[in-house]
N, CA, C and O atoms as a DFTB+ gen file, in Angstrom:
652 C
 N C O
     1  1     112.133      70.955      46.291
     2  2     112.930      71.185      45.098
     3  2     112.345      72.405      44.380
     4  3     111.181      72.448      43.981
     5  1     113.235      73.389      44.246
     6  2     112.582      75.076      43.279
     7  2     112.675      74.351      41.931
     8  3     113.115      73.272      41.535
     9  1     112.101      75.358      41.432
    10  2     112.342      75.928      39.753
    11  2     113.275      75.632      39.374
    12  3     113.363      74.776      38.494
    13  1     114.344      76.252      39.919
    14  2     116.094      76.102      39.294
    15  2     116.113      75.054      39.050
    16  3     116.155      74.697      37.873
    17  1     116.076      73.757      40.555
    18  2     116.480      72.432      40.291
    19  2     115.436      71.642      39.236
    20  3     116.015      70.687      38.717
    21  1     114.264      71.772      38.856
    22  2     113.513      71.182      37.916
    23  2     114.135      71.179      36.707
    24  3     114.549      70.210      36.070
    25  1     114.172      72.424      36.419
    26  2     115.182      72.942      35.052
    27  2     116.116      72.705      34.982
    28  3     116.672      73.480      34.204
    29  1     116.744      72.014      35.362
    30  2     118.463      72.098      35.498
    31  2     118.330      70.946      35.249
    32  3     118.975      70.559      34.275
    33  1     117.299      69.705      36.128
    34  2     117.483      68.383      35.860
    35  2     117.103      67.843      34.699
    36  3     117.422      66.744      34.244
    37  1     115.993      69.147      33.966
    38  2     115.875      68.715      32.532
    39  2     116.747      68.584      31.244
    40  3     116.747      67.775      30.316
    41  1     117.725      70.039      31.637
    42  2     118.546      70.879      31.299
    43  2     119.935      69.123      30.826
    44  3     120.448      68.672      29.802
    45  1     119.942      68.803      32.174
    46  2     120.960      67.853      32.314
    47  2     120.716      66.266      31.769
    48  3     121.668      65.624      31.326
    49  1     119.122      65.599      31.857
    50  2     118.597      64.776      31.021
    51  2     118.542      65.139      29.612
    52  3     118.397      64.118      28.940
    53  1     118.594      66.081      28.978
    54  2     118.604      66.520      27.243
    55  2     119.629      66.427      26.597
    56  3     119.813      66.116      25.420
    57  1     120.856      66.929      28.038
    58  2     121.785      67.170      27.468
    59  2     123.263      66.474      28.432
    60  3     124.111      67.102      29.065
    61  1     123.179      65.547      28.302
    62  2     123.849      64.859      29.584
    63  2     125.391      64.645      29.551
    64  3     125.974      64.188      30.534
    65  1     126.177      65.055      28.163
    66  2     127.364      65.148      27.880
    67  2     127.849      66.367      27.668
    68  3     128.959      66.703      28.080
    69  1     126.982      67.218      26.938
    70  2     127.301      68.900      26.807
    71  2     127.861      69.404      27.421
    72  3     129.036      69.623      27.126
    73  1     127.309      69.856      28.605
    74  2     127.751      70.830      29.681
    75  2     129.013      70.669      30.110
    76  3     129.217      69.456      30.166
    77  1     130.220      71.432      30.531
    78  2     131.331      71.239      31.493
    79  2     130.865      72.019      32.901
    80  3     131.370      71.630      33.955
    81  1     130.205      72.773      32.912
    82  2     129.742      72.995      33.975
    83  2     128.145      72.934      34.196
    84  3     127.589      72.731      33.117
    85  1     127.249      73.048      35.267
    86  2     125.824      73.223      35.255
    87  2     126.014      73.452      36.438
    88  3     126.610      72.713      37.222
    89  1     125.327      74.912      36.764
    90  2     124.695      74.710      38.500
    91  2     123.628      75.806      38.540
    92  3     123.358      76.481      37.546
    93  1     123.001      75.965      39.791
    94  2     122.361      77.124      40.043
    95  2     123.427      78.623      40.328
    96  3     123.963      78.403      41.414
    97  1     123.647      79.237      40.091
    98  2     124.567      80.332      40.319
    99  2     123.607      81.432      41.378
   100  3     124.135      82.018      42.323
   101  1     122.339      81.559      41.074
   102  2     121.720      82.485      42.618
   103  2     120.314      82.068      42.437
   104  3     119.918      81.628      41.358
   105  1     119.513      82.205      43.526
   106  2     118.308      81.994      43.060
   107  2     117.690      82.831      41.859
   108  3     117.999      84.010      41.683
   109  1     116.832      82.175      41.075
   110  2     116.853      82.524      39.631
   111  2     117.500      82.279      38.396
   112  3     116.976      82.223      37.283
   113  1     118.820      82.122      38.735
   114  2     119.791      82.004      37.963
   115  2     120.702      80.840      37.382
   116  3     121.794      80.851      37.951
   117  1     120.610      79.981      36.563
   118  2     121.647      78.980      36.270
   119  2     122.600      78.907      35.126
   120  3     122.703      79.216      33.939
   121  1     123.122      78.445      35.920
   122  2     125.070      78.919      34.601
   123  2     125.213      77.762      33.936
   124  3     125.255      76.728      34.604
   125  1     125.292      77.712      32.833
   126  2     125.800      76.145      32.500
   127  2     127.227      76.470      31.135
   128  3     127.371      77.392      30.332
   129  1     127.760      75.664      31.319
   130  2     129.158      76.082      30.262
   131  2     129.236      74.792      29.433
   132  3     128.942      73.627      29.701
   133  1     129.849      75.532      28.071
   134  2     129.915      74.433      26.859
   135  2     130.690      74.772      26.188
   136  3     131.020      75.958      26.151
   137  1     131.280      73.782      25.379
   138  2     131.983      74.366      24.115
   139  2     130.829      74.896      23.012
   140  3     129.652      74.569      22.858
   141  1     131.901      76.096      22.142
   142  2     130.700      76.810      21.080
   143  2     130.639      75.973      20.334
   144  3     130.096      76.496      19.361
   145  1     130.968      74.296      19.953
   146  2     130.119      73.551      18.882
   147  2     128.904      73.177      18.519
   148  3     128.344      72.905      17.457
   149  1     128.471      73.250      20.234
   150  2     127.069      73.001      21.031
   151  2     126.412      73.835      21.370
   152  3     125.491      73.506      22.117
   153  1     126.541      75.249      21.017
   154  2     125.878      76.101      21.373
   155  2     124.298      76.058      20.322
   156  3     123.233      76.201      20.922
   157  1     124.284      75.858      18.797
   158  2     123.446      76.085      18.452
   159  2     121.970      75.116      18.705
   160  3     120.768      75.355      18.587
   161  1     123.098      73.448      19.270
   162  2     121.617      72.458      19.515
   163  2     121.241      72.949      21.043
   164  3     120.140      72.600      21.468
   165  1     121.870      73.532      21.668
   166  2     121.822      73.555      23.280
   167  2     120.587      75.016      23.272
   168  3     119.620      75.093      24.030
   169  1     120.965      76.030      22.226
   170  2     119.937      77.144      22.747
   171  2     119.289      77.371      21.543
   172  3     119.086      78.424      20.939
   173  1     118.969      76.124      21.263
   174  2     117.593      75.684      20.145
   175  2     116.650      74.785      21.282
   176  3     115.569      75.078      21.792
   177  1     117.212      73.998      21.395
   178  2     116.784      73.158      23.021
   179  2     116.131      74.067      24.061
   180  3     114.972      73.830      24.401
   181  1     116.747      75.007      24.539
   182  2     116.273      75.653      25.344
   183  2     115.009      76.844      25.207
   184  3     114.322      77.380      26.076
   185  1     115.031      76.976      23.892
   186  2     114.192      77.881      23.551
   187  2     112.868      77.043      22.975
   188  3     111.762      77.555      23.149
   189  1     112.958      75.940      22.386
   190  2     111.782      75.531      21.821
   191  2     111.477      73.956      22.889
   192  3     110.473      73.383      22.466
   193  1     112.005      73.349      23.886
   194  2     111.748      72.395      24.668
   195  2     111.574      72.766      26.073
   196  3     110.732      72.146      26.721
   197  1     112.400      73.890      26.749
   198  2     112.303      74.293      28.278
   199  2     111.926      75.461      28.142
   200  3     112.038      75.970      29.257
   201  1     111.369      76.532      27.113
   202  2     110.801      77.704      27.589
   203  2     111.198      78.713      27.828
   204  3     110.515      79.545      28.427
   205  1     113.057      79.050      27.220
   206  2     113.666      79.918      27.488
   207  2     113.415      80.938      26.195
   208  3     114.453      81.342      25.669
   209  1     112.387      81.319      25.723
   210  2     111.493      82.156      24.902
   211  2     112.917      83.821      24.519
   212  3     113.385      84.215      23.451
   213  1     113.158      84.374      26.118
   214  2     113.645      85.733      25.707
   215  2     115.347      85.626      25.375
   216  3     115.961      85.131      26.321
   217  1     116.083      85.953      24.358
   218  2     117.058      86.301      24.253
   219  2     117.460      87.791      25.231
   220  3     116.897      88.776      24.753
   221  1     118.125      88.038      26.206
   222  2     118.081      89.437      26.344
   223  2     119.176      89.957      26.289
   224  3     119.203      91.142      25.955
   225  1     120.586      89.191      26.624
   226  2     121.886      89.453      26.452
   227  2     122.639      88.771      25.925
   228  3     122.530      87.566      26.155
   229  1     123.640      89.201      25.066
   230  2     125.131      88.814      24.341
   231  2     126.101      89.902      25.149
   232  3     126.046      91.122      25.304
   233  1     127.119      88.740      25.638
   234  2     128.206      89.674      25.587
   235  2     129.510      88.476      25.441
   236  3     129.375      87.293      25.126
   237  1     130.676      89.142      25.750
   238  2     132.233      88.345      25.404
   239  2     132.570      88.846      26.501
   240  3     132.172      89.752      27.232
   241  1     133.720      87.781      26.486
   242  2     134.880      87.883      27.872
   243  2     136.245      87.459      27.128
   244  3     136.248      86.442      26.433
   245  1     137.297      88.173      27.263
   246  2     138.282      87.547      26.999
   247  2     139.048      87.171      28.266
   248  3     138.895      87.848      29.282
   249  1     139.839      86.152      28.245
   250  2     140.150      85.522      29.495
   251  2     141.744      85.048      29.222
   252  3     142.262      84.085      29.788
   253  1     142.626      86.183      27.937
   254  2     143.511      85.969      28.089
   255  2     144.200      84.421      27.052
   256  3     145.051      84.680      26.202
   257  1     143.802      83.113      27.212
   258  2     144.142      82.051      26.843
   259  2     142.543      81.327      25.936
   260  3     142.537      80.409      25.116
   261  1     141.227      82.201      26.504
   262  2     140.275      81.806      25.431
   263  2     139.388      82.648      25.641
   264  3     139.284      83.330      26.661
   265  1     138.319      82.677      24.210
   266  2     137.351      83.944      24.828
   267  2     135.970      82.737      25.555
   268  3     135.870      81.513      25.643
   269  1     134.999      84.063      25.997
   270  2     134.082      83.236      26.486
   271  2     132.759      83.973      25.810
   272  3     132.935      85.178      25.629
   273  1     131.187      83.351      25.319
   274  2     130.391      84.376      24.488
   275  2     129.430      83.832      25.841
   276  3     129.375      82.620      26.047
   277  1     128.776      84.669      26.629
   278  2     127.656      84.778      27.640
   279  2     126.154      85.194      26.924
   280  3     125.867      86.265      26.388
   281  1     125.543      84.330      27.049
   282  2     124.173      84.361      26.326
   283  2     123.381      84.779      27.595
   284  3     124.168      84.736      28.541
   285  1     122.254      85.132      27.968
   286  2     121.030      85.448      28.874
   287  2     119.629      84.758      28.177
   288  3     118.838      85.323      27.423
   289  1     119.584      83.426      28.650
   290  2     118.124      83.810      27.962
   291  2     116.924      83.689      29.025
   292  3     117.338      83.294      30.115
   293  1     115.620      83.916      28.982
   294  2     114.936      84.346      29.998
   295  2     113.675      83.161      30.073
   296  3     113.804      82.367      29.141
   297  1     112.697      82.905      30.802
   298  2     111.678      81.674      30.669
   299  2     110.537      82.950      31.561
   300  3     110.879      83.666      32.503
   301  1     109.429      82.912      31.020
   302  2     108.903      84.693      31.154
   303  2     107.677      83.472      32.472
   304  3     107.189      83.788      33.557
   305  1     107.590      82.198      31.739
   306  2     106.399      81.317      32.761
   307  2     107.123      81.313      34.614
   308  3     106.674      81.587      35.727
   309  1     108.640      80.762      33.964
   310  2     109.322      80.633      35.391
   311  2     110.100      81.507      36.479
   312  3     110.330      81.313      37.672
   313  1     110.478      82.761      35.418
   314  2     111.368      83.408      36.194
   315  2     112.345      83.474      36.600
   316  3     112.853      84.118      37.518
   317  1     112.908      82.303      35.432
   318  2     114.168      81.889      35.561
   319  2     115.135      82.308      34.400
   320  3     114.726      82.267      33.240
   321  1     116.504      82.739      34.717
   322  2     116.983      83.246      33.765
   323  2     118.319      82.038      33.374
   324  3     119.133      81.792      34.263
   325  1     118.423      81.470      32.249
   326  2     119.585      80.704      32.050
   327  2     121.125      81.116      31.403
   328  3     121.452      81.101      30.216
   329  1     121.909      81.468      32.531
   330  2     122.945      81.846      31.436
   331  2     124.098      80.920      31.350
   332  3     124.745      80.313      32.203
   333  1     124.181      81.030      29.530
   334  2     125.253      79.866      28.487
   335  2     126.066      80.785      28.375
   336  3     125.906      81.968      28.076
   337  1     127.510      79.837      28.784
   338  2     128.642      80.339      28.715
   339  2     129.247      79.638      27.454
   340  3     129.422      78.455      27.746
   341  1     129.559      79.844      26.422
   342  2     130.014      79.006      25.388
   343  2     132.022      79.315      25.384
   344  3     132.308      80.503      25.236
   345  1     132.827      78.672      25.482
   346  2     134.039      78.561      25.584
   347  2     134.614      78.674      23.403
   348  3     134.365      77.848      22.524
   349  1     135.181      79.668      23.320
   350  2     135.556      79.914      22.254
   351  2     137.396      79.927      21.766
   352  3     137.779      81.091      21.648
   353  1     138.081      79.289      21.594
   354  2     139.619      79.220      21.321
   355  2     140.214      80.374      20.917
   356  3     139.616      80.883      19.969
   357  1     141.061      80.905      21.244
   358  2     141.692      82.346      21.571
   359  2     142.580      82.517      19.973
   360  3     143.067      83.582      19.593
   361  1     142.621      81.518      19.380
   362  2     142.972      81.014      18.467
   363  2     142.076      81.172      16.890
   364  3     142.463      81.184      15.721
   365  1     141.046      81.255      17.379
   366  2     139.860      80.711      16.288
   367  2     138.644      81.171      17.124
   368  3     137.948      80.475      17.863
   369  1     138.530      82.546      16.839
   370  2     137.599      83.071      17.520
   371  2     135.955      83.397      16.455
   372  3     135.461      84.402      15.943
   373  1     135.630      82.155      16.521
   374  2     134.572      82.031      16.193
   375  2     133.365      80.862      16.294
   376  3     133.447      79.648      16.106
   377  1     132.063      81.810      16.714
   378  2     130.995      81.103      16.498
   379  2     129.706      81.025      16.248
   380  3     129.258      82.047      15.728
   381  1     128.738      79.944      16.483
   382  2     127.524      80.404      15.410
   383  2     126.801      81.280      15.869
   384  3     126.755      81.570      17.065
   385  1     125.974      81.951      14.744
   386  2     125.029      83.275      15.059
   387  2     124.125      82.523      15.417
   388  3     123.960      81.404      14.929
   389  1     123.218      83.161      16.562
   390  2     121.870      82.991      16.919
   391  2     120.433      84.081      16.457
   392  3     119.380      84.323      17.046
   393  1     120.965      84.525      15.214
   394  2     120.278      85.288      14.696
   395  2     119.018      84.509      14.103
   396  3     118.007      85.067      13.678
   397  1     119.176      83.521      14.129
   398  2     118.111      82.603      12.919
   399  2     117.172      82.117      14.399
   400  3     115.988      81.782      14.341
   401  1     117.722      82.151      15.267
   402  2     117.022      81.947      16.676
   403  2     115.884      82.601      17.268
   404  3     114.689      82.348      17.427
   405  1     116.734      83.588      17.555
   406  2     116.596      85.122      18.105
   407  2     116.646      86.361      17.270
   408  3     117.831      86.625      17.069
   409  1     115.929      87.149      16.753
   410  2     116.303      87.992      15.712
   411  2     117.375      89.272      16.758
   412  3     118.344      89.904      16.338
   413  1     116.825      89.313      18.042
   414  2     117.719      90.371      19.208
   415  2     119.338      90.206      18.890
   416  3     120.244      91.039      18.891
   417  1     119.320      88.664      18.594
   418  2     120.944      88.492      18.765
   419  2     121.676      89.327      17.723
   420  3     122.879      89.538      17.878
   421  1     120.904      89.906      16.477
   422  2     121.590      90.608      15.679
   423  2     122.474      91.658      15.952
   424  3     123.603      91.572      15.468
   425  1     122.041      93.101      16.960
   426  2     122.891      93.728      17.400
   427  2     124.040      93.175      18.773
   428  3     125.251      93.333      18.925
   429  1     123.260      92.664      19.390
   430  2     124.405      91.960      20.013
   431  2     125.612      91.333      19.758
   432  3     126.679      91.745      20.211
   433  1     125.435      89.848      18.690
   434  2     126.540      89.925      17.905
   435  2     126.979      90.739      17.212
   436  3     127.761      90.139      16.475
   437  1     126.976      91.878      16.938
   438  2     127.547      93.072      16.127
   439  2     128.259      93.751      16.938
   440  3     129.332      94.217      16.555
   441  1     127.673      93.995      18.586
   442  2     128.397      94.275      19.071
   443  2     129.741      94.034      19.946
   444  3     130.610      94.830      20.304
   445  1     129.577      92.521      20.176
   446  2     130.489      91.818      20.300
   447  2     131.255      91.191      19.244
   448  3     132.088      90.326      19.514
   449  1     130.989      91.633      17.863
   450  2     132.535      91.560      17.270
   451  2     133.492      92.277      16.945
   452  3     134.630      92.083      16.518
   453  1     132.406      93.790      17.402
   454  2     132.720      95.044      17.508
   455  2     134.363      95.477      18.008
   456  3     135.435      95.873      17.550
   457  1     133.635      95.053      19.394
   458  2     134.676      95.307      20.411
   459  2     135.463      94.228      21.267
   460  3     136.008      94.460      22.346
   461  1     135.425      92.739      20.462
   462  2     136.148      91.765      20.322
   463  2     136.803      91.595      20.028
   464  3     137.869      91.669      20.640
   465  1     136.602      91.071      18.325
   466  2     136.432      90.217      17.243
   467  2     135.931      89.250      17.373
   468  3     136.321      88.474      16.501
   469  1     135.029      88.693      18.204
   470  2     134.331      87.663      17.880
   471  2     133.493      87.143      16.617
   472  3     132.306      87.423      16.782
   473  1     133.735      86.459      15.378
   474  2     132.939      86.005      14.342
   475  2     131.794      85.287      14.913
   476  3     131.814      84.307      15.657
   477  1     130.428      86.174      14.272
   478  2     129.416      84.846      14.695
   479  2     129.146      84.396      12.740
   480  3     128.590      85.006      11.827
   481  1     129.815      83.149      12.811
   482  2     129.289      82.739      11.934
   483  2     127.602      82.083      11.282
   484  3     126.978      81.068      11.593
   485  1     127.340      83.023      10.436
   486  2     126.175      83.293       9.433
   487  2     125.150      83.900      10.168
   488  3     123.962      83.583      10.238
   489  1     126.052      85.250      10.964
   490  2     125.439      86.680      10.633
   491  2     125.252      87.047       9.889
   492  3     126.130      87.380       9.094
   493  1     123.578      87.269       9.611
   494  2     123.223      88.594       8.627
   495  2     123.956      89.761       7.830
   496  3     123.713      90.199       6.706
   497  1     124.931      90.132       8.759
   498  2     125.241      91.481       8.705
   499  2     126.312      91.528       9.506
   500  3     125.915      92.247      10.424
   501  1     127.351      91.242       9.734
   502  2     128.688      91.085      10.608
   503  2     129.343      92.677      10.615
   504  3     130.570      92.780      10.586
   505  1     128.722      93.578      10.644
   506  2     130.020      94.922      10.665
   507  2     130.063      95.831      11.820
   508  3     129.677      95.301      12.862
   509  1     130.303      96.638      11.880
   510  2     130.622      97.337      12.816
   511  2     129.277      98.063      12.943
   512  3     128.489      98.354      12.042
   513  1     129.131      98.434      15.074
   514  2     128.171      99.092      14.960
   515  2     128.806     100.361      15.888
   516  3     128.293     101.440      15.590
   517  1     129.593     100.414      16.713
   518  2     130.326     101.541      17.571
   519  2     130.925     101.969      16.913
   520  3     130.853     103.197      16.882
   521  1     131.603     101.505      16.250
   522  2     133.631     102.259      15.941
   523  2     132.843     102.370      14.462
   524  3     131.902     101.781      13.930
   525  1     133.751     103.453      14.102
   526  2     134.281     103.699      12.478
   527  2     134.433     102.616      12.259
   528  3     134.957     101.732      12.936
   529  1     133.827     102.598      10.955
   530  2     133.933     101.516       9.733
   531  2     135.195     100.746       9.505
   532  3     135.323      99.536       9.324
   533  1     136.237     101.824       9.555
   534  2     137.617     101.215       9.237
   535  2     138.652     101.390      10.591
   536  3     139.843     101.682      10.490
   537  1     138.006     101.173      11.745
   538  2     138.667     101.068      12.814
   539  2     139.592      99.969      13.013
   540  3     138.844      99.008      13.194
   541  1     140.844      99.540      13.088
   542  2     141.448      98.228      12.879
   543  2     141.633      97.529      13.755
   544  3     142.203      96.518      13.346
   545  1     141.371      97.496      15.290
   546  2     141.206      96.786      16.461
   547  2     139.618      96.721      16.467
   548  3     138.558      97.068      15.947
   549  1     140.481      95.786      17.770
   550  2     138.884      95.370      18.748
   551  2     139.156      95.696      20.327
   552  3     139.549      94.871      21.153
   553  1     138.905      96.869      20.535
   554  2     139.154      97.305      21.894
   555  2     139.089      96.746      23.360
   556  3     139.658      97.091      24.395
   557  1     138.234      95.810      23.080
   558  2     138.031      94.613      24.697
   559  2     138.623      94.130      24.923
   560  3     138.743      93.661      26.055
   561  1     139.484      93.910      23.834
   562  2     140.786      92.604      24.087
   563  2     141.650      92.798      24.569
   564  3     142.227      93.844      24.274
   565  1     142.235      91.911      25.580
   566  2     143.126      92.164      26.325
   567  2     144.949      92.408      25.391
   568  3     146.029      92.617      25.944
   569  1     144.678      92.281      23.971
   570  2     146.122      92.222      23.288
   571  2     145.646      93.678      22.997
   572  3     146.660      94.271      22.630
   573  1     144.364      94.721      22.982
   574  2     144.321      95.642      22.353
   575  2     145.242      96.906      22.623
   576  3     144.859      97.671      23.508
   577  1     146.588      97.245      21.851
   578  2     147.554      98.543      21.878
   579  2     147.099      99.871      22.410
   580  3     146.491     100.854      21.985
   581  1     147.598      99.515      23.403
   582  2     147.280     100.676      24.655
   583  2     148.284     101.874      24.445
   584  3     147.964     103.054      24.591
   585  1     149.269     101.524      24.162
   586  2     150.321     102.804      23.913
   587  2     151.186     102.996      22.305
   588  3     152.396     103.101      22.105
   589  1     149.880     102.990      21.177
   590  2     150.163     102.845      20.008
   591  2     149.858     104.060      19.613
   592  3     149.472     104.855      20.471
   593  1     149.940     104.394      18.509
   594  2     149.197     105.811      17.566
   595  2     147.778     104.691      17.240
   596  3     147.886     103.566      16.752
   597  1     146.648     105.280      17.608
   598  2     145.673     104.889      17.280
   599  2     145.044     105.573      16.414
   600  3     145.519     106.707      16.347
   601  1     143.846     105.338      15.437
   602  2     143.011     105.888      15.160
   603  2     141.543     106.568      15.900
   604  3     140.402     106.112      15.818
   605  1     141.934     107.597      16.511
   606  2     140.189     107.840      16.722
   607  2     139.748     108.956      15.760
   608  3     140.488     109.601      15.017
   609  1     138.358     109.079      15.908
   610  2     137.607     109.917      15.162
   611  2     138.269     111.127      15.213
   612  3     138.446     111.549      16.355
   613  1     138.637     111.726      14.416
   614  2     139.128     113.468      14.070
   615  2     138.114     114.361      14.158
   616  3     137.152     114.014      13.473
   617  1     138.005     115.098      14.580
   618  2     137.105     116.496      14.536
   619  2     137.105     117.067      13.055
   620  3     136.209     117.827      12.689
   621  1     138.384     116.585      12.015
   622  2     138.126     117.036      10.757
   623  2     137.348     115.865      10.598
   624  3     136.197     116.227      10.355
   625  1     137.440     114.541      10.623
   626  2     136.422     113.524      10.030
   627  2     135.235     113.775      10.481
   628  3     134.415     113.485       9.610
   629  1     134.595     114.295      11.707
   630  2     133.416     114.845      12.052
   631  2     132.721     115.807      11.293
   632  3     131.498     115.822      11.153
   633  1     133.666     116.759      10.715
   634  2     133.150     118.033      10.106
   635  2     133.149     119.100      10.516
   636  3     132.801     120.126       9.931
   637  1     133.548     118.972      11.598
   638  2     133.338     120.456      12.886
   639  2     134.903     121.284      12.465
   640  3     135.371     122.037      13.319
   641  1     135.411     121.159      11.568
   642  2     136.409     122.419      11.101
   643  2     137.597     122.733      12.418
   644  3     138.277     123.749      12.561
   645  1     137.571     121.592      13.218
   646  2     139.199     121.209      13.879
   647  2     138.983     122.391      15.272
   648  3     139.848     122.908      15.978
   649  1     137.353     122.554      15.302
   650  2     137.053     123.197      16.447
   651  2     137.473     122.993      17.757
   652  3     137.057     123.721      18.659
């Protein structure tokens, strides 16, 4: 029995209703999926009971009918990397910050509400970190107006005199 399966069986004794999915996804690697209600006891759990210490990635998926928020977190003893898929309603696109966790998650969630809209609720600091301030989409999304008058940055809003 590896690493993966140790962790996983702990993973699955802590948390034995949570998950809709759990498996090993490659060596190293295990996927486990949840709804975002459970995200904050599940990767509080993981960080202060199994050792998953590094935050290293945030990102989003939209999938059309719901989004999805992909966490990375890392266990530096095992070498094992756990990634939480949290299932978010396409509807009500929001969920909790892991900033109070992880201080990393700060730009991450920023940047995934960036180019979402994903709300992480009780972010620090929820605004934009790519786009103009007053950019009015969220470009990742699959509803985002592909053949609209958009706003991008002007060369007069730059300053460069329409060079």
């Amino acid at each position: 029995m590896g690493t993966e399966d140790v962790l996983m069986q702990r993973v699955q004794g802590r948390f034995p209703s949570e998950f809709r999915d759990l498996l090993i996804a490659r060596p190293g690697v295990i996927k486990g999926v949840i709804d975002r209600q459970d995200l904050m006891k599940v990767a509080t759990a993981l960080r202060d009971e199994m050792g998953f210490e590094h935050l290293s990635c945030i990102t989003a998926v939209d999938w059309k009918d719901h989004f999805e928020c992909v966490y990375h977190f890392y266990d530096y003893d095992t070498a094992v990397t756990f990634q939480l898929n949290a299932l978010i309603p396409y509807n009500d696109p929001k969920v909790d910050s892991l900033v109070k966790l992880w201080n990393a998650a700060n730009y991450h969630e920023r940047e995934a509400w960036d180019l979402m809209g994903i709300e992480f609720v009780g972010h620090p600091k929820l605004d934009r970190i790519l786009l103009p301030k007053d950019f009015r989409y969220h470009p990742l999304r699959k509803d985002f107006p592909q053949e609209t008058e958009r706003q991008y940055i002007s060369r007069r809003k730059l300053k460069t005199g329409g060079r």
